[in-house]
C-alpha positions as CSV (number, residue, x, y, z in Angstrom):
1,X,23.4,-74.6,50.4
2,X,22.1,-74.0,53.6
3,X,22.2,-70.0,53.9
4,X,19.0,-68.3,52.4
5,X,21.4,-64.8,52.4
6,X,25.1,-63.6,51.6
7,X,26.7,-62.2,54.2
8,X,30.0,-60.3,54.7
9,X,31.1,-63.9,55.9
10,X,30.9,-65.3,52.5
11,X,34.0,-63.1,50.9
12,X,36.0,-62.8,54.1
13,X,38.7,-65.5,53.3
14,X,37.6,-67.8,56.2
15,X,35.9,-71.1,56.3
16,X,32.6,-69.6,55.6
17,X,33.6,-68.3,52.6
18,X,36.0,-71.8,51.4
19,X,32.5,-73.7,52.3
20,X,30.2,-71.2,50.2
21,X,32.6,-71.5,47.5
22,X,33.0,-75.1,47.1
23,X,29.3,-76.1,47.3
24,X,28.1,-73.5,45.3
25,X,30.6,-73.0,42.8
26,X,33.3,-75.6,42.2
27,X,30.2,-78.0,42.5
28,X,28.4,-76.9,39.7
29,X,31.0,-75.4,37.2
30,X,33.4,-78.7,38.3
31,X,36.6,-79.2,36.0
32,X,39.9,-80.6,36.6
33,X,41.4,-77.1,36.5
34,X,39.0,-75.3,39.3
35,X,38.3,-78.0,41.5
36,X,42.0,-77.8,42.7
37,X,40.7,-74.5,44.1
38,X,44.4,-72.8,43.6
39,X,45.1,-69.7,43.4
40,X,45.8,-69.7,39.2
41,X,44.2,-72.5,37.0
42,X,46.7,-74.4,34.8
43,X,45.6,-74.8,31.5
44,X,47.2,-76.7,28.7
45,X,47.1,-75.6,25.2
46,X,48.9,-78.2,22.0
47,X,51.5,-79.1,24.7
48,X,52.0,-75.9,26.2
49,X,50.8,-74.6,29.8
50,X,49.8,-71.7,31.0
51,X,48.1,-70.4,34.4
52,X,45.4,-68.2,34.8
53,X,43.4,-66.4,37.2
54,X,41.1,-63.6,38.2
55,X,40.1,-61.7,41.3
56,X,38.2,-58.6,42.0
57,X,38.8,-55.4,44.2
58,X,36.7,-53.4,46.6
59,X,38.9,-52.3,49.2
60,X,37.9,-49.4,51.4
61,X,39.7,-47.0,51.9
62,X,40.4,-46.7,47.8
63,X,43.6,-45.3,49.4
64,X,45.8,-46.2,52.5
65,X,49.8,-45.8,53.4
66,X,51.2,-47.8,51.1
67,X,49.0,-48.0,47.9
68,X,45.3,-47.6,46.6
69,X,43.1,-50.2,45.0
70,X,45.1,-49.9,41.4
71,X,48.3,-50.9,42.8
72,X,46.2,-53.7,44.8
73,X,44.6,-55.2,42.3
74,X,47.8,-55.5,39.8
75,X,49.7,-56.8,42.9
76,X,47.1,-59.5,43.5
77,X,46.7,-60.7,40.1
78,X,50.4,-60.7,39.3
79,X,51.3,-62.4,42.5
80,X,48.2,-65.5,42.6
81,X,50.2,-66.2,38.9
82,X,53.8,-66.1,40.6
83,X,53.1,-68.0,43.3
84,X,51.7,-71.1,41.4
85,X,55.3,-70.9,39.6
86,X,54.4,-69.3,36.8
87,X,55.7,-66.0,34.8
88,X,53.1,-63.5,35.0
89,X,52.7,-61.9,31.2
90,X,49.9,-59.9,30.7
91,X,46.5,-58.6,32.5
92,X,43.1,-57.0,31.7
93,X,41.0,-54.9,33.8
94,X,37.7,-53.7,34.4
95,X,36.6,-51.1,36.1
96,X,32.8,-50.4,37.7
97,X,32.9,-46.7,38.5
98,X,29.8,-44.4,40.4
99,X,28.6,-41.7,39.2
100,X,30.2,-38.6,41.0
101,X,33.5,-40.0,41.6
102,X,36.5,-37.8,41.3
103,X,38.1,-37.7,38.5
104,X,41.3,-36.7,40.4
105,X,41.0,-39.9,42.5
106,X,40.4,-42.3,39.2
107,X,43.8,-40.8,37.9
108,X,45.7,-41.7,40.7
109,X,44.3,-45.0,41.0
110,X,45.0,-45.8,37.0
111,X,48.7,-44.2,37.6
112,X,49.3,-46.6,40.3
113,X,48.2,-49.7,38.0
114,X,50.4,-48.4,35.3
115,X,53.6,-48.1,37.3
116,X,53.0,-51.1,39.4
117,X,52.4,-53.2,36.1
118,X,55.6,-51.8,34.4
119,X,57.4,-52.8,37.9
120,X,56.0,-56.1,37.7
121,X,57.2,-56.3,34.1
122,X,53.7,-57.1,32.7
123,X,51.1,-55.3,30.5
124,X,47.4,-54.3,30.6
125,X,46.3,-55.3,27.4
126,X,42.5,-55.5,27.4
127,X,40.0,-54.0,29.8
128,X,36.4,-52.8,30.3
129,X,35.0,-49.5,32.0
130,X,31.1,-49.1,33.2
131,X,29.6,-46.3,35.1
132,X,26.9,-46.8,37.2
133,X,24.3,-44.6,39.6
134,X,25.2,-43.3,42.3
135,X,24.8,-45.3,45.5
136,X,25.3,-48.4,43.3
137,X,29.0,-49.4,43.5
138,X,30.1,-47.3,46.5
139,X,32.8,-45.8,44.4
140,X,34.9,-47.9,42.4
141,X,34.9,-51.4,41.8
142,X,38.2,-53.2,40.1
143,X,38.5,-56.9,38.2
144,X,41.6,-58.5,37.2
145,X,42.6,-61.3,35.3
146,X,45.8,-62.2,34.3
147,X,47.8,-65.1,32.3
148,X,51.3,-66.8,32.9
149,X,53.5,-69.0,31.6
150,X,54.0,-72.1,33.0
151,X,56.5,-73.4,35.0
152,X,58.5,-70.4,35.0
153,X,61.7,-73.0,35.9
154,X,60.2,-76.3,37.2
155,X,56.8,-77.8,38.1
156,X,56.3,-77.4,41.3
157,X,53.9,-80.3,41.7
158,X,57.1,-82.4,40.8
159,X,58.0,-83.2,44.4
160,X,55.6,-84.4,46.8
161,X,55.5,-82.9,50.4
162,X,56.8,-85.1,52.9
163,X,57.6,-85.2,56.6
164,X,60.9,-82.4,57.1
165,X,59.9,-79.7,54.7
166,X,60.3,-76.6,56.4
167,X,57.8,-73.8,55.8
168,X,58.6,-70.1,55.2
169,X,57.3,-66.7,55.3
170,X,59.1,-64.1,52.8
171,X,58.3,-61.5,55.6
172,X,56.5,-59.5,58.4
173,X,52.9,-60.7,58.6
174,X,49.5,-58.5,59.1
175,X,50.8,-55.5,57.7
176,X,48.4,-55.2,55.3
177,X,45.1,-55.8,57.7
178,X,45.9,-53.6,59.9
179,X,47.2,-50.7,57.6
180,X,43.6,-51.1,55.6
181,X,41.9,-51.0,59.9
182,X,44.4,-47.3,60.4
183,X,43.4,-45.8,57.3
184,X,39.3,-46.1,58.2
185,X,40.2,-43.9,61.3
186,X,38.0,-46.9,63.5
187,X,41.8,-46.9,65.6
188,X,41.2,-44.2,68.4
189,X,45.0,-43.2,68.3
190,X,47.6,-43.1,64.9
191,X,49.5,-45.9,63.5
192,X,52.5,-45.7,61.0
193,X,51.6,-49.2,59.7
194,X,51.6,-49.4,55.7
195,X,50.3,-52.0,53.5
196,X,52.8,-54.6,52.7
197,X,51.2,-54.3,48.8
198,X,54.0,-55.3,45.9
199,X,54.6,-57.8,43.2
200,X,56.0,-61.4,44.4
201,X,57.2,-62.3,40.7
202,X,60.5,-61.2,40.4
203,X,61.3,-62.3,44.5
204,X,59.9,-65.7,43.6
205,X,61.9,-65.5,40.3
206,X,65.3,-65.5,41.9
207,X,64.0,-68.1,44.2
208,X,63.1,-70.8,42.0
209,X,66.6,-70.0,40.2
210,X,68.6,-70.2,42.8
211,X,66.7,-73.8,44.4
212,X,64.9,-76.5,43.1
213,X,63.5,-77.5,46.4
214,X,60.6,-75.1,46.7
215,X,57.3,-77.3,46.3
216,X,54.2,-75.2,46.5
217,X,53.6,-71.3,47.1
218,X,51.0,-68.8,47.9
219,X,50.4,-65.5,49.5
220,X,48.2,-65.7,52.4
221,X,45.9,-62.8,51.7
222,X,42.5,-63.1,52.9
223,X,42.4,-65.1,56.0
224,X,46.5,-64.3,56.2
225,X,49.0,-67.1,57.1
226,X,46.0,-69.2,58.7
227,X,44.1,-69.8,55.8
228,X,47.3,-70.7,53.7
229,X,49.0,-73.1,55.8
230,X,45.2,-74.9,56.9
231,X,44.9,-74.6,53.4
232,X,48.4,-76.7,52.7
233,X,47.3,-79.2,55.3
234,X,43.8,-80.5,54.1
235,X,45.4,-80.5,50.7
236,X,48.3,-82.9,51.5
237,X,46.8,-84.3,54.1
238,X,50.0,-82.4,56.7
239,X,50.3,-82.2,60.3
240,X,51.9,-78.8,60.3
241,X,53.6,-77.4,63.3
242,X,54.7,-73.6,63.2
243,X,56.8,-71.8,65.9
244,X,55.3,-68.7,67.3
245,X,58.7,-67.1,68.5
246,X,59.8,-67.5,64.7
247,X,56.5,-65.7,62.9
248,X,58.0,-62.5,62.6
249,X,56.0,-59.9,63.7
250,X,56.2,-55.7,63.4
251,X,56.3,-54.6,67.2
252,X,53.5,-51.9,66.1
253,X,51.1,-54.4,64.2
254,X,51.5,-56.8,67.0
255,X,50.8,-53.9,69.9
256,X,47.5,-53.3,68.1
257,X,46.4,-57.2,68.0
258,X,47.2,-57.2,71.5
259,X,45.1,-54.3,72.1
260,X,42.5,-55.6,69.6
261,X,42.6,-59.2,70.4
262,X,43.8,-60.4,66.9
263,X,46.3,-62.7,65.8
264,X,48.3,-61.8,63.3
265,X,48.2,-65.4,61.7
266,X,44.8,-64.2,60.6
267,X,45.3,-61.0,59.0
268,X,45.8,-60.2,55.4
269,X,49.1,-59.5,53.7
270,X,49.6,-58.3,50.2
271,X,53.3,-58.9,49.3
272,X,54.4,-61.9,51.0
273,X,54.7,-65.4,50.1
274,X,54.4,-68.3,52.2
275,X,56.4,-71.5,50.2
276,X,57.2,-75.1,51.6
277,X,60.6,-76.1,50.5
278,X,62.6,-79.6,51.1
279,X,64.8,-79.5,54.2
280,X,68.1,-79.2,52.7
281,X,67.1,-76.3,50.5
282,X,65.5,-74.0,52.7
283,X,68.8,-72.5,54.6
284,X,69.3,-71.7,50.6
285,X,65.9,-70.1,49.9
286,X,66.1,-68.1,53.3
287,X,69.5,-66.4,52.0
288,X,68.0,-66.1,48.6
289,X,64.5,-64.3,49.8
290,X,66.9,-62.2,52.7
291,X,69.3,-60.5,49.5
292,X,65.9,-59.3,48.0
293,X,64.4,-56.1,49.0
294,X,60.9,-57.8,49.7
295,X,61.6,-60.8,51.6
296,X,64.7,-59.1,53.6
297,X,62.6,-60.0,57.5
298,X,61.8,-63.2,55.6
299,X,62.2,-66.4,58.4
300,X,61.4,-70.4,58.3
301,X,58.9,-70.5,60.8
302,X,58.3,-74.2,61.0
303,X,58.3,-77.9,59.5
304,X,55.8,-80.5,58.2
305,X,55.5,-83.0,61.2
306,X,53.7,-85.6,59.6
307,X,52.0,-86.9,56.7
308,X,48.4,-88.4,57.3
309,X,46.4,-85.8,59.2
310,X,44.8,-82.3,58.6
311,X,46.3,-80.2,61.0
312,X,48.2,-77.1,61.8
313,X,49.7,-76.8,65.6
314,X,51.4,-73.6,66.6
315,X,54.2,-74.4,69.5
316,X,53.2,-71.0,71.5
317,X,56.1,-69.0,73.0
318,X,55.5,-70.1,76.6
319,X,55.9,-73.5,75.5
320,X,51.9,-74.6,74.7
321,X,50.9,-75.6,71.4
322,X,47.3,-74.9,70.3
323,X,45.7,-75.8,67.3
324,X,45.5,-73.1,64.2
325,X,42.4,-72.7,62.0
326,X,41.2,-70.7,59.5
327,X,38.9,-67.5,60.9
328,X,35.1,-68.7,60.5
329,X,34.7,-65.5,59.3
330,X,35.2,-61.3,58.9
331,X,37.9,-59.5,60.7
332,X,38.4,-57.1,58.6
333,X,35.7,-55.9,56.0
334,X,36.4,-55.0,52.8
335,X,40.6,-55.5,53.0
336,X,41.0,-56.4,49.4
């Protein structure tokens, strides 16, 4: 480790962060089962899998169109499980709360856990509360953990990626990012943008019934569809190539990166899943995502070009092509 501080860089979902978290972390707790650095381990148990992960919340605002951090951090949890292919079962929670915060605000925030779970079709069955000074967590702070069953249907590690395999997007992109920007009143005029925040299980459910051709998922939260898909490439070693005319794109979020200067490839989403599926299949898994009510804008937006390179190429809608990285670091503070 080079750094003598943590920054804001170090959690922002960018390269910075990856780096900071492989040399620290997956260096010195190495195991099969982190070091693939997904977004649920696998874990097997006499012959049985299961997934598991764990993530933490301290969005700000607590609340903003479309959710609050309780419905967040359910969504999260329950969607890094689905998207590894797994059926989400149950999750714990803990909660880090400041003294002097509203009691009205926690209730809201536990309410939205508790219906977004029993949409979700999980339960919280374990959890934690601690209450600390004031000025010491800026409010609330959530954890998360969860545990899956897996495969769900198949193992999605059954196929291996080749050359063909078109890539999709189960909808719009950079909702959530700029929803989280609206709400902290830093925009000088009003957006109706809301956060995209909802549970990908029972949308990738019907997927994986109806094909077999999906072969690796995730939701491109922090970092957004960039860090997913560079993501994808260094793993597989994929020259990726998306088309920009087929990312789709609210007119209102992409008014405010063009006033803001951001791509959208970069911001974070919270209900949208990014999957690569076999060539033949993904007409199929298009019409699947399209007949459910989350992934009804969903769209292939491009193809694996090439097997034997790390790389991500986005044929621009003038007809360039530029190459597509993962932000080197924040955007957007505190998003998730």
């Amino acid at each position: 480790m080079n750094d003598k501080i943590i920054t804001l860089n170090h959690g922002a979902g960018g390269e910075t962060m990856r780096s900071f978290i492989k040399k620290l972390f997956v260096e010195n707790f190495s195991n099969a089962a982190l070091n693939s650095m997904a977004d649920a381990a696998l874990l097997e148990f006499s012959g049985k899998q299961l997934a598991f992960t764990t993530d933490s919340y301290v969005v700000k605002p607590l609340e903003f169109p479309g959710g609050n951090i309780g419905k967040l951090a359910v969504c999260g949890t329950v969607n890094d499980l689905a998207v590894m292919g797994a059926k989400p079962l149950a999750l714990s929670t803990g909660f880090i709360i400041e003294e002097g915060f509203n009691i009205a605000a926690l209730e809201r925030i536990v309410l939205a856990m508790a219906e977004t779970a029993r949409a979700a079709g999980v339960q919280i069955v374990t959890g934690d509360t601690k209450v600390v000074a004031r000025g010491e967590a800026d409010g609330i702070f959530i954890n998360t953990s969860g545990v899956g069953v897996y495969p769900l249907l198949y193992d999605l590690r059954e196929k291996p990626v080749v050359a063909g395999d078109a890539l999709l997007v189960s909808g719009t992109v950079g909702d959530h990012g700029i929803a989280i920007l609206g709400a902290r009143g830093n925009l000088s005029f009003k957006t109706s943008i809301r956060s995209d925040c909802a549970p990908l299980n029972g949308l990738i459910a019907d997927i994986l019934i109806h094909s077999s051709g999906v072969k690796w998922m995730r939701d491109p939260t922090r970092g957004g569809i960039a860090a997913v898909l560079t993501e994808l490439a260094e793993e597989f070693k994929l020259d990726l190539l998306v088309r920009e005319k087929d990312l789709p794109v609210r007119e209102n979020v992409r008014a405010v990166c063009e006033l803001l200067g951001f791509d959208p490839m970069h911001l974070a989403n919270e209900g949208k899943v990014v999957a690569v599926v076999e060539s033949a299949e993904a007409e199929k898994v298009l019409k699947t995502m399209r007949a459910h009510e989350l992934g009804k804008e969903a769209a292939i937006i491009g193809h694996v070009a090439a097997i034997g390179t790390e790389l991500v190429r986005v044929e621009t809608e003038v007809g360039g092509v530029r190459r597509l990285q993962r932000p080197a670091g924040e955007l957007l503070p505190r998003i998730c």
